[in-house]
C-alpha positions as CSV (number, residue, x, y, z in Angstrom):
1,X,170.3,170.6,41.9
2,X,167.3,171.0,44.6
3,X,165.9,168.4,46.0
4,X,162.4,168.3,45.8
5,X,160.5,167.2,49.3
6,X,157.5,165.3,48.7
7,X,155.4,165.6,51.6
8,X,152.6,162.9,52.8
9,X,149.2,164.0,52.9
10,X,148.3,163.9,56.6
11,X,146.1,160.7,57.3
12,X,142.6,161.3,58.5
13,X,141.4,159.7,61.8
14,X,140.1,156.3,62.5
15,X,136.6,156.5,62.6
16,X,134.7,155.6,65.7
17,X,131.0,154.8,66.7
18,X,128.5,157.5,67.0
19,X,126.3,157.8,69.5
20,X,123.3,157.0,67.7
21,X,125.0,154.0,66.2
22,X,126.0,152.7,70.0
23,X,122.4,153.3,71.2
24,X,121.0,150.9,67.9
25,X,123.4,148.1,69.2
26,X,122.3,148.2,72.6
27,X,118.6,148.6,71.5
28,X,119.0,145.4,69.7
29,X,121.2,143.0,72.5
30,X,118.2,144.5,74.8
31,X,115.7,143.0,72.7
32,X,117.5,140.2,72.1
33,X,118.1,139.1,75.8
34,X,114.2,139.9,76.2
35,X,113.1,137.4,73.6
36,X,116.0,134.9,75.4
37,X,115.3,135.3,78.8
38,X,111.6,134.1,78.7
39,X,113.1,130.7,76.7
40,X,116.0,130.2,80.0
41,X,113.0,131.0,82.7
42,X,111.4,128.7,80.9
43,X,113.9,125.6,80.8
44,X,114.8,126.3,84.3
45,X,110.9,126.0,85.4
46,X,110.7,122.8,82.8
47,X,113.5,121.6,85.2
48,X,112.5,122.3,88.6
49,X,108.7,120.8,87.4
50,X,110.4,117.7,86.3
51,X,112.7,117.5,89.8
52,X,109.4,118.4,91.7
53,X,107.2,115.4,89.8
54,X,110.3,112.7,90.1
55,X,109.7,113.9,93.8
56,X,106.4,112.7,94.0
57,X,107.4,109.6,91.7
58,X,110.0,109.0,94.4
59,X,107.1,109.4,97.1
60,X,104.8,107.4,95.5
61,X,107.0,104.5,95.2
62,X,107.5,104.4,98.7
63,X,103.9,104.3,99.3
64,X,103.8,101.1,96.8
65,X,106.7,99.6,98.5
66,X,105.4,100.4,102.2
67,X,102.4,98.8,101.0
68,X,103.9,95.4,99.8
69,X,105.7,95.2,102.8
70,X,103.4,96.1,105.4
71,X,99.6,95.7,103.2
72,X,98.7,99.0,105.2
73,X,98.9,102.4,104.4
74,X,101.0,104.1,106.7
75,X,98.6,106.6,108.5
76,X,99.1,108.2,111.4
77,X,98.2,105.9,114.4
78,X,98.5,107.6,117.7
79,X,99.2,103.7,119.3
80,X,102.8,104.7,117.5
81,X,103.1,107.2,119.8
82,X,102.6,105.4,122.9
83,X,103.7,106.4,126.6
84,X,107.2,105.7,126.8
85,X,108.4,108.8,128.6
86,X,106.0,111.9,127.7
87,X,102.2,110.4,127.5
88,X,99.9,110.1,124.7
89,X,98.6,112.3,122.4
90,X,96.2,112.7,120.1
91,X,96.8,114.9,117.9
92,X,100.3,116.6,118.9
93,X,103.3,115.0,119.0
94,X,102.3,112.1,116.2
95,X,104.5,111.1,113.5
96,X,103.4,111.7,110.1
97,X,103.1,108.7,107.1
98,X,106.5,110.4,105.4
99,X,107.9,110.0,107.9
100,X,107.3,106.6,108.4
101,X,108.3,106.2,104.9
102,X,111.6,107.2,105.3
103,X,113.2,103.6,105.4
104,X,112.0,103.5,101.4
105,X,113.0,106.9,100.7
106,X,116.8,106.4,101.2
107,X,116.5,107.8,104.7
108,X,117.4,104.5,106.3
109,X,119.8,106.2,109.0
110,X,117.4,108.7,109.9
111,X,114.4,106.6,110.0
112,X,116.8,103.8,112.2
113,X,117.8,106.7,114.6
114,X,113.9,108.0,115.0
115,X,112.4,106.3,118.2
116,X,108.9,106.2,116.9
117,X,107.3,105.2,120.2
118,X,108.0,107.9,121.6
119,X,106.4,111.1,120.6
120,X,108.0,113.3,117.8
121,X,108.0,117.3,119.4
122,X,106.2,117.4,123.1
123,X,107.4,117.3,126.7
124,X,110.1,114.9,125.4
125,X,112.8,116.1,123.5
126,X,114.4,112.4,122.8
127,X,113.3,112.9,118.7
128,X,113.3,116.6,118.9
129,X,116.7,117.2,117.7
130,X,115.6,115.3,114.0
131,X,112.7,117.9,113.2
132,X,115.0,120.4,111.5
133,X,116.9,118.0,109.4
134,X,115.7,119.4,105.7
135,X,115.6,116.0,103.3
136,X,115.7,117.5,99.4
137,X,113.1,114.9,98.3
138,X,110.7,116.5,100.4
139,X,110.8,120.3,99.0
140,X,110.0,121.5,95.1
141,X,112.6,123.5,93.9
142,X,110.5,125.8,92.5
143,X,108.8,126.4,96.0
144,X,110.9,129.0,98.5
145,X,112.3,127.0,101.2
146,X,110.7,127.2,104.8
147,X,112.5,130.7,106.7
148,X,111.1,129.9,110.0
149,X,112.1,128.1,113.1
150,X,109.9,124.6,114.2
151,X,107.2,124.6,116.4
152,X,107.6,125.8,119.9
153,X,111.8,125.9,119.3
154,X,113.6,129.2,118.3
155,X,116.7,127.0,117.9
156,X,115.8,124.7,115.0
157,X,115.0,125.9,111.6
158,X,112.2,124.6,109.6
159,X,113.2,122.0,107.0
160,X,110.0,122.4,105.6
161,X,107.9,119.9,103.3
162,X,106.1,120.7,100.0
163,X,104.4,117.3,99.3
164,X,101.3,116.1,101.9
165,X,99.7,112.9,102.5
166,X,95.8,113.7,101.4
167,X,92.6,112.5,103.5
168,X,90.6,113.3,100.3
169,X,87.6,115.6,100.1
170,X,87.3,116.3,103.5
171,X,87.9,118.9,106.1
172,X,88.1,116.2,108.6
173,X,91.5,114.8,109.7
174,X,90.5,112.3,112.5
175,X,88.2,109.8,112.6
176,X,87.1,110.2,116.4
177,X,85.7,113.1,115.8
178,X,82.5,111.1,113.6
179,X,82.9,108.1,112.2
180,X,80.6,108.5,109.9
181,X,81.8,111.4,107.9
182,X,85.1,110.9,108.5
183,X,87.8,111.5,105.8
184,X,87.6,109.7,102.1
185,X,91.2,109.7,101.2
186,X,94.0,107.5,102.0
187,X,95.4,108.7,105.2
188,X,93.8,110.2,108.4
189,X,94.5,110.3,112.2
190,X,92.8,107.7,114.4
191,X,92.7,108.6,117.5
192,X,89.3,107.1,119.2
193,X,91.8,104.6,120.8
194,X,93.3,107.3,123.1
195,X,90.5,109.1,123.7
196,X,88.6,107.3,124.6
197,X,85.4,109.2,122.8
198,X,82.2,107.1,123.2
199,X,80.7,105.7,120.7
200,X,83.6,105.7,118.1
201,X,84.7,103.1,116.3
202,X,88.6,102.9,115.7
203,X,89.1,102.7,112.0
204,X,90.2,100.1,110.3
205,X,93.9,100.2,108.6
206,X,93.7,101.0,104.5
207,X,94.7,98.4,102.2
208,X,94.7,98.4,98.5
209,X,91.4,96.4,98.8
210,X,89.9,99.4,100.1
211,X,90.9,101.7,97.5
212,X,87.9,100.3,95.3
213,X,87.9,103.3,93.0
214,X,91.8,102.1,91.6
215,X,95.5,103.1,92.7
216,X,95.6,104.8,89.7
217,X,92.5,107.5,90.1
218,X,92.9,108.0,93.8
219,X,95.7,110.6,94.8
220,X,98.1,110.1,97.6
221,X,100.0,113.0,97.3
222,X,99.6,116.4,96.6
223,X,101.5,119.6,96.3
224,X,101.5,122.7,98.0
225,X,103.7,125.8,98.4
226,X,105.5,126.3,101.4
227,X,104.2,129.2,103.8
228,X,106.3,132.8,103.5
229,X,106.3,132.9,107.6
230,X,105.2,136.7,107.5
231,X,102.0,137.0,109.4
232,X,101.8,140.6,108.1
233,X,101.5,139.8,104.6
234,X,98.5,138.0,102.9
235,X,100.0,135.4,100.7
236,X,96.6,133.0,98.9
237,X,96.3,130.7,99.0
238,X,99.3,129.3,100.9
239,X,98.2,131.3,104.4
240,X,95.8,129.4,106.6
241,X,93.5,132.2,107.5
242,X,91.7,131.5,111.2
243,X,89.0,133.8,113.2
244,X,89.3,133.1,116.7
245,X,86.0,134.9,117.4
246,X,84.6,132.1,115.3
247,X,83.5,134.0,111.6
248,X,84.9,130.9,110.0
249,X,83.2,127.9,111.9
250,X,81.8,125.0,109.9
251,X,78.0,125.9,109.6
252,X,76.2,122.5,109.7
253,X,76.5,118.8,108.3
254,X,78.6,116.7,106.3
255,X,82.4,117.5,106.2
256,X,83.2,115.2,103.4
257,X,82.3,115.4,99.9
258,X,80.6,115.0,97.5
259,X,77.4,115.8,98.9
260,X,74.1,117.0,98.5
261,X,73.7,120.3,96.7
262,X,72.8,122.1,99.6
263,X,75.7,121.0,101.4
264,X,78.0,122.4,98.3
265,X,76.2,125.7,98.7
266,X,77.5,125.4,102.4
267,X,81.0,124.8,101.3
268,X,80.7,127.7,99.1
269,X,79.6,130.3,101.4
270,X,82.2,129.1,103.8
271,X,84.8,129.6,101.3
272,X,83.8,133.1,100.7
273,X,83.7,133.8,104.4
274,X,87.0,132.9,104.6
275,X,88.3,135.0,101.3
276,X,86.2,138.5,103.0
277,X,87.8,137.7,106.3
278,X,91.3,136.8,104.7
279,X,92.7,140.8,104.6
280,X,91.6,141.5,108.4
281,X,93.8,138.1,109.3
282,X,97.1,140.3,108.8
283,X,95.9,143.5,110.5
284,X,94.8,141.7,113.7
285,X,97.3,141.9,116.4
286,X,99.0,139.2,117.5
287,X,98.4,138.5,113.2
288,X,100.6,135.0,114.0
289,X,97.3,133.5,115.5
290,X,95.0,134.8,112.5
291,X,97.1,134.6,109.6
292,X,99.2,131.5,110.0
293,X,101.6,131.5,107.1
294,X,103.7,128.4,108.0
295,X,102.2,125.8,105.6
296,X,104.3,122.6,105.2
297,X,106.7,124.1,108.4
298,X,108.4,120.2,108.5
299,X,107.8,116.5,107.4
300,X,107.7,114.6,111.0
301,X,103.8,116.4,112.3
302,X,101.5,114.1,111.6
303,X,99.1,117.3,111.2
304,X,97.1,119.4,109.3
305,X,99.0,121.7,107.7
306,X,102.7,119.8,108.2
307,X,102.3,116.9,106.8
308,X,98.0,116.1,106.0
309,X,96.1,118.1,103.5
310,X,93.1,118.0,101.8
311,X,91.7,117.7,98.0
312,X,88.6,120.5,97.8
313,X,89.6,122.8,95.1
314,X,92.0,122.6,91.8
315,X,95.5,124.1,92.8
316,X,96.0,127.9,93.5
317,X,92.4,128.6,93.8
318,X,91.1,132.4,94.7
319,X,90.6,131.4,97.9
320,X,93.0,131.4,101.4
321,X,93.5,128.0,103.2
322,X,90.9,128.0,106.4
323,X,90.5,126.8,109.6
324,X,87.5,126.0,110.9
325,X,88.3,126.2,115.0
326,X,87.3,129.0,117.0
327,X,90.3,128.4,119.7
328,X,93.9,129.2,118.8
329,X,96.6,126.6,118.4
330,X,98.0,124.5,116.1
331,X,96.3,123.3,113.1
332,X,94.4,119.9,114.9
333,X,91.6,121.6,113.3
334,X,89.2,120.7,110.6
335,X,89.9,123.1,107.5
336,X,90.6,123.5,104.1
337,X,94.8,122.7,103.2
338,X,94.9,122.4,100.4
339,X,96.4,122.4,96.8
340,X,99.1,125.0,95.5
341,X,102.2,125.3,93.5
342,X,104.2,127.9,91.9
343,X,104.6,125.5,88.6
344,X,102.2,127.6,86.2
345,X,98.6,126.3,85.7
346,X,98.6,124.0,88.4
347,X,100.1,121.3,90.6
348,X,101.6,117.8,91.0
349,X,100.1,114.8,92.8
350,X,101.0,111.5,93.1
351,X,98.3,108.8,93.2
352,X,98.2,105.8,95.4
353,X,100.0,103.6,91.8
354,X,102.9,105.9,92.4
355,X,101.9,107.7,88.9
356,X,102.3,111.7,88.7
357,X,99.7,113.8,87.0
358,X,100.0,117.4,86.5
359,X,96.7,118.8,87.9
360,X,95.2,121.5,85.9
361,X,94.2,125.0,88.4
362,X,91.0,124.9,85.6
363,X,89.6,121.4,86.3
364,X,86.4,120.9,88.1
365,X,85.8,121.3,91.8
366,X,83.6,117.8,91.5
367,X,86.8,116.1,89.5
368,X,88.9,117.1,92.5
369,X,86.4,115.2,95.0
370,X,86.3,112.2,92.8
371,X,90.6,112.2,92.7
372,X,90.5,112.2,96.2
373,X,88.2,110.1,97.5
374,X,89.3,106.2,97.5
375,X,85.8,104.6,97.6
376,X,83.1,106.7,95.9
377,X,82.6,105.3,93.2
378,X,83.5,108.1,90.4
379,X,84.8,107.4,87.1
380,X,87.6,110.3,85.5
381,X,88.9,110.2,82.5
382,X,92.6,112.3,82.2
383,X,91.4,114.7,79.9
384,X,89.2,115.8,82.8
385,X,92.3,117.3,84.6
């Protein structure tokens, strides 16, 4: 009897992808993380804004807290800087109203170790070593951190400073220089005690009676992005373009707006002086002294540029920050700092109530002026920014 074999059909292979069926499933997780990735940049910038604006909060408070303990606004007062060891100044060398802040900022140990009547960075180096110490309520975290080294010290690294103390609508920092069209805002540089300059008038310390336009529609602080440090790149309108051959000098008349017409028309053309000359600032050799890219280099200059700025245009505007000095230096110079964020659409500010209003890069030129003056007068309504 034969056995009979029964043999099993051979089973077929398991069937795999093709190619055209891999390339449709990474067609789709590509457009998939495209149409994601737009919603996580976003919630990360939603974050950093809100970090950035409790910033201000924080700094504003201080300011309210300062002024309930002191009933002054902490400017910047040269008589702080007194001879101790290393002579006045005027300009150089004073400390800046953050940093006199930082007792309500949660700084306590660093403000308690600051001698502040001595000078902060000059022939001195008792305070120096404190100028690169980076305090996080100080920078935006959607800003770049400062990548250079502080003033006149390749040791120390810049601990940079996104948030300034305004002087309004002005291009003037110091009263001394005239009195009568001296900055609008809350803070400035008095120096006519040191001096010496005839004829002006020390100015009086700022208290909330003298912020007759309201705490609440006068801004403090402002926001600005923090300079790249590369002198060979044009960056607008963080760089501080300057013309040593004097292109970008003041023309004539008032500093401090608003103003007559014909003085706006001055502003203007000045502005667009600055934009033409803006390219040739990085080309020029050394470029460090025409294109000076180290906006908000530290928070203990009581300066333009470190620490002061100014209200003139609506954030991020077309045009370059300016200075107005035909001599090189630092920035003890009237000019425009002003403004700037990398938050879309605008910038922060803090005003004088400690409230924090997002500042729309649209709003009016003239709104601006009217934010940042403390005493003229204006009347703005929120929907106007």
């Amino acid at each position: 009897m034969s056995v009979r074999r029964q043999q099993a059909a051979p089973r077929e292979p398991g069937r795999g992808f093709t190619l055209i069926e891999v390339l449709v499933v990474v067609a789709i997780l590509a457009v998939l993380i495209a149409l994601l990735l737009p919603a996580v940049q976003s919630a990360r910038e939603a974050a950093r804004r809100a970090r950035c604006s409790n910033n201000l909060h924080q700094l504003g408070l201080a300011l309210h807290n300062y002024l309930a303990a002191n009933e002054v606004v902490p400017e910047v007062y040269p008589l702080w800087a007194s001879p101790v060891s290393n002579g006045p100044s005027s300009t150089w060398g004073l400390w800046s109203p953050q940093a006199r802040m930082l007792g309500y900022l949660e700084q306590g140990p660093l403000y308690n170790a600051i001698n502040f009547s001595m000078l902060n960075r000059w022939t001195d180096f008792a305070n120096h070593s404190f100028a690169g110490i980076r305090i996080a309520s100080f920078l935006c975290p959607s800003s770049p951190t400062a990548e250079g080294n502080v003033a006149c010290d390749t040791l120390i690294k810049s601990p940079g400073n996104n948030y300034f103390a305004s002087v309004g609508a002005s291009l003037r920092f110091a009263t001394w220089e005239s009195p009568a069209d001296s900055a609008n805002g809350l803070f400035h540089v008095d120096s006519s005690t040191i001096l010496n300059v005839p004829g002006a008038i020390p100015a009086a310390p700022i208290t909330v009676r003298d912020i007759t336009d309201g705490t609440s529609h006068t801004i403090a602080f402002g926001e600005w992005r923090t300079g790249d440090f590369a002198s060979g790149r044009l960056s607008i309108p963080q760089d501080v373009v300057n013309d040593p051959h004097g292109s970008l000098v003041w023309p004539a008349g008032t500093r401090t707006f608003p103003s007559t017409p014909a003085q706006v028309n001055i502003l203007m053309g000045w502005l667009d002086h600055c934009a033409a000359f803006a390219p040739r600032s990085i080309t020029a050799s050394p470029n460090w002294q025409t294109n000076m890219s180290y906006l908000g280099l530290g928070w203990d200059q009581g300066m333009f540029g470190y620490t002061l700025g100014n209200v003139l245009l609506p954030p991020n505007p077309p045009y370059p920050n300016c200075r107005t000095c035909a001599w090189l230096g630092d920035w003890d110079c009237d000019g425009m700092y002003g403004l700037s964020s990398f938050h879309p659409g605008g910038a922060h500010v803090a005003f004088a109530d400690s409230s924090v209003r997002f500042i729309r890069s649209s709003a009016a030129m003239q709104t601006i002026w009217a934010l940042g003056s403390k005493d003229g007068g204006e009347t703005v309504g929120p929907d106007q920014y």
